[in-house]
N, C-alpha and C positions, 0 to 999 in steps of 0.2 A: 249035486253041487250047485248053489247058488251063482247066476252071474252077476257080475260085481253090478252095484247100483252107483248112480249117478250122484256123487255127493250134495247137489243142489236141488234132488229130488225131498230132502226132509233136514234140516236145521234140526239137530238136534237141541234141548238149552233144557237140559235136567234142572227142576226147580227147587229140588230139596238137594244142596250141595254139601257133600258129605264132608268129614273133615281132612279136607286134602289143601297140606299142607305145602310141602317141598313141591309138589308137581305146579303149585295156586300161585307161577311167580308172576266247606258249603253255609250252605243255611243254615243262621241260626234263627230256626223260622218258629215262632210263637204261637200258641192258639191260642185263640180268641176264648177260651174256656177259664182260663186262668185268670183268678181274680185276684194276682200282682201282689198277697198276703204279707210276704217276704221281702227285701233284698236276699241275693242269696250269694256266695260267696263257695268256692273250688280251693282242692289241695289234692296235689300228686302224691301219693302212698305207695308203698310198695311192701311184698313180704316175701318170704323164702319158702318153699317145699324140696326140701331135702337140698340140692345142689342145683337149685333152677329158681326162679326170680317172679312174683308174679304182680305186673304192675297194673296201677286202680289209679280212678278219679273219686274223690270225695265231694259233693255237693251237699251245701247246707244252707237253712235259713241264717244268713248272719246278724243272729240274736244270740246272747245267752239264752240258753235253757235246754230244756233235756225231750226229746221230740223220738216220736217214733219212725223207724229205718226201713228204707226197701233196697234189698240187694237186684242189682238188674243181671240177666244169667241171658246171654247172647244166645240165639240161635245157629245154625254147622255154619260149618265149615270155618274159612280163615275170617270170620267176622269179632271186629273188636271190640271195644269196650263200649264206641259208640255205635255201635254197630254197621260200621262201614265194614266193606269188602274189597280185597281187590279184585275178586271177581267182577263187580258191580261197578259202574260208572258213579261217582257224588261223592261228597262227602255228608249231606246233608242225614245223617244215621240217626233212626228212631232213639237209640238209645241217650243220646245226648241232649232230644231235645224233651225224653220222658223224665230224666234225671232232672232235669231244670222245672219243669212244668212241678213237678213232686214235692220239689227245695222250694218252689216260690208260696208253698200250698202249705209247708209246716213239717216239710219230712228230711231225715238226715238218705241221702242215697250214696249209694257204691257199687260203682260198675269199675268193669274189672275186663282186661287183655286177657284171654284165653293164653296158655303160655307159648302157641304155636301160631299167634297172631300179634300183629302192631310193629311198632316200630323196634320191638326188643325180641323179635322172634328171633333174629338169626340167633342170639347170644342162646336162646334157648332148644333150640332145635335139634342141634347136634347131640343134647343129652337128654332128650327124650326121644331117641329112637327107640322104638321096641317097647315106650312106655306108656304110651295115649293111650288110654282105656276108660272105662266108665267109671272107675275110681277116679283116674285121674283127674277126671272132670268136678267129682266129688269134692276130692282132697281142694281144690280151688274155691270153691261155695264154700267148704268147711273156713275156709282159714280169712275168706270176707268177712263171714258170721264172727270167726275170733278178734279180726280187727274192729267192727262193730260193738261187738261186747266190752273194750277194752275202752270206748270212748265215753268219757260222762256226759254228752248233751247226747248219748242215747237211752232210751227204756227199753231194759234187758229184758221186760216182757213182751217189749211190741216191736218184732224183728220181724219182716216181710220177705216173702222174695216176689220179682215180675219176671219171669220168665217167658221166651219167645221159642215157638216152634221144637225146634230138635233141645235147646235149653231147658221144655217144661220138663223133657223125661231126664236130667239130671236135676232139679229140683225138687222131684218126686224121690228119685234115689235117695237124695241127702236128707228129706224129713225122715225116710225108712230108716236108715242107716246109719246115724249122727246125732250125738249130743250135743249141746244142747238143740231141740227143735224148734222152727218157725210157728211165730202164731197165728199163721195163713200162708195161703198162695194165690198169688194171681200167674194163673197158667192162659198166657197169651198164645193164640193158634196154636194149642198142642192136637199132633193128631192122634186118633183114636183108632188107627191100626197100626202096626207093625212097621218100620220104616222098609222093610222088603217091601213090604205089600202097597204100600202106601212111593215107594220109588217105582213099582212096575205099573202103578195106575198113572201114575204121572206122563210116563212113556208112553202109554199106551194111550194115553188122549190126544199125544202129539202124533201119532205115525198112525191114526186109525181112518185117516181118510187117503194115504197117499198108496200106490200100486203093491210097494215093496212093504207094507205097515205086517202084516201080517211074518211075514221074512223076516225082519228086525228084531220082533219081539221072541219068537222061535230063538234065534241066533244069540237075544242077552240072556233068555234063559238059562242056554247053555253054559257062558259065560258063569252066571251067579253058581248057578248048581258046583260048577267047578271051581268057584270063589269060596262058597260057603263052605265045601268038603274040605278046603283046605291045598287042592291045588295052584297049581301056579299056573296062572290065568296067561294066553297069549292074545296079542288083537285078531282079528277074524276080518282079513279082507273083502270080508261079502257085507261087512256093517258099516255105516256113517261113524266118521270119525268121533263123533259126539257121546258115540255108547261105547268103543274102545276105551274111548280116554278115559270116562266115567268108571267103565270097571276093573282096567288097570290099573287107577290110580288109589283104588280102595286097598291091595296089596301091596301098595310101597310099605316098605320099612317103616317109617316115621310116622303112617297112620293105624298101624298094626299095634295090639289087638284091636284097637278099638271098631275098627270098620266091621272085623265080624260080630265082634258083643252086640254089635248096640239092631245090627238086622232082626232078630226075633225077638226084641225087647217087644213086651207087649203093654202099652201105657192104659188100656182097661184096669190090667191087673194090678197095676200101681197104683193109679186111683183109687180102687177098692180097699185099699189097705191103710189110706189118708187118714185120720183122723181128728184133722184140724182145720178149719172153716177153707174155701177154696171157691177163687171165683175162673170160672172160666168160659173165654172170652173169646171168640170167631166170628172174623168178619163174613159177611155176605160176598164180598169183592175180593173174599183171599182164592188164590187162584193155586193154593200147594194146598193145603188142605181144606178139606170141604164141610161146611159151619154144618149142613142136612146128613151127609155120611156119618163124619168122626165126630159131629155134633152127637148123633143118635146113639151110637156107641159108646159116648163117653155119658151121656145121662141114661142109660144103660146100668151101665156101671155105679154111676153114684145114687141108684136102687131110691129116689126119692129122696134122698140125705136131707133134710135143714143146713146139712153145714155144706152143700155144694151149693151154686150159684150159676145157673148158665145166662150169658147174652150174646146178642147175633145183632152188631150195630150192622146197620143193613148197608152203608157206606163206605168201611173199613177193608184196609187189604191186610196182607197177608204182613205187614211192620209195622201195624196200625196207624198208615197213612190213611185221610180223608180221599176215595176214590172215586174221582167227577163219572168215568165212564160206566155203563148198564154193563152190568156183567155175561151182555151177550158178545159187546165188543170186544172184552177183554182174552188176551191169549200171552201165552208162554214169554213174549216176549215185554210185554208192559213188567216181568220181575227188573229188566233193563233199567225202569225209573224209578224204583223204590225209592234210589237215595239222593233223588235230582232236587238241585236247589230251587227253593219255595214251598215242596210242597207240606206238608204240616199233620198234624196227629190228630185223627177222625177226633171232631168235638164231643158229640155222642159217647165213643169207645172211652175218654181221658174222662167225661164228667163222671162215666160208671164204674170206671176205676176208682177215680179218687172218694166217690159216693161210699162205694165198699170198704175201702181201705181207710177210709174217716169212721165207718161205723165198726167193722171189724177191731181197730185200733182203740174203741173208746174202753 
């Protein structure tokens, strides 16, 4: 038997937060890349999937005419359309200020509330208990795509999506799996191992220098092994509150199935089955997944393709903010400012976006 450890011995702060929900209870800052194309002009949309509600912002160049679209596809957990958390201190969210950079540049965008995040989760939460799944994640991209396609200042040939982190691997699902297809991806920090495997390396960078590091990871083993079987997970008083919580919270009700589907998703193997151009995109400063690891793995995978693209802005974090610090400084806890007011979207990482997605799109 383990003796209990001193809770101020290791700060847990898991950096790929899963989609925890019910348990999970700024700046509009510009970059300098933007060459101001547009005025651009917003509208609140909303649609239905079955008996739940799922609500979007529209951003557009406000011009007539008929322009090509990118769907933006949030990364876990309760992150919304702008890709605020409440996990996360800001409101100052990549996604808000990618949608605006995009609409001032000539593109219609649609981001979109997760249905178990924003301001209308309560209304929805209660009836998808037992429903969040990889579908369901789907069925939500699916029905952007339909409200896209229904609009005339768009080209039903030139539908995009920008997808972030745990988002890229429902993006990948919906080209596989969905009518009509995207005419690209841009897969923003996806990673290139398993979200298992890619959650225990995480953990394991943070507890690998402290006495008990070794103890810890032994102890969430357990834990997952008895997660993934399908057991019912209890906390383990020998562990930092930080990995109880983390893997009790993957069993609630209201994140179920999804928290087991999506553990042995293997995003190689979805890749490999893409078959429409795809840029993807890791920073040097993302501190969840790593641009040299999952980097390597994912052009692995796309076996030399013309229709994949890799870049590694050497400045870029993991919400493709511009990241001043050397990524020796950098630790678990800088995910803390992702969303703090001022900071702004790596120049580099938005000019090779929009470079791709202007030539992709012609």
């Amino acid at each position: 038997m383990l003796k209990p450890m001193k809770r101020n011995h290791a700060v847990i702060c898991l950096l790929l937060i899963m989609a925890i929900t019910i348990s999970a209870a700024g700046c509009n800052q510009q970059s300098p890349v933007s060459a101001d194309k547009f005025e651009i002009a917003t509208e609140e949309i909303s649609w239905a999937i079955e008996d739940t509600t799922v609500y979007a912002t529209i951003t557009r160049p406000d011009v007539e005419g008929v322009y090509p679209a990118v769907i933006l596809v949030a990364g876990s957990g309760p992150t919304d359309r702008n890709w605020n958390s409440p996990l996360l201190p800001g409101t100052n969210g990549s996604g808000r200020l990618l949608a605006e950079a995009l609409a001032r540049e000539g593109f219609v965008t649609l981001r979109y509330d997760k249905r178990f995040t924003g301001p209308h989760a309560e209304e929805n939460i209660p009836l998808l208990i037992g429903r969040i799944s990889l579908k369901s994640h789907v069925d939500e991209i699916a029905g952007g795509v339909e409200t896209l396609l229904n609009r005339p200042n768009v080209d039903p040939e030139r539908i995009f999506t920008l997808a972030n982190s745990e988002g890229t691997i429902h993006a990948m699902n919906y080209q596989l799996e969905r009518e009509p297809g995207l005419a690209g991806l841009v897969l923003a920090a996806p990673p290139g191992r398993s979200l298992a495997e890619l959650m225990r390396s995480q953990l394991a960078a943070q507890v690998e220098n402290i006495p008990e590091g070794d103890e810890i990871m032994a102890g969430y083993d357990r834990m997952m092994e008895d997660f993934l079987a399908g057991k019912t997970v209890v906390p383990d008083p020998d562990l930092p509150d930080g990995v109880n919580n983390l893997v009790i919270s993957l069993q609630q009700p209201a994140n179920l199935p999804f928290t087991r589907e999506i553990q042995d998703v293997d995003p190689v193997q979805l890749l490999e089955r893409i078959a429409v151009p795809v840029l993807i995109v890791i920073g040097q400063k993302d501190i969840q997944v790593d641009w040299q690891v999952d980097g390597e793995l994912l052009e692995a995978a796309a076996n030399a393709s013309p229709e994949v693209t890799f870049i590694y802005p050497e400045d870029a974090d993991h919400v493709l903010k511009y990241e001043p610090k050397s990524r020796a400084e950098l630790s678990a806890a800088d995910a803390l400012n992702y969303n703090a007011s001022g900071r702004m979207l790596d120049p580099a990482l938005l000019r090779a976006i929009l470079d791709w997605l202007n030539e992709a799109g012609r």
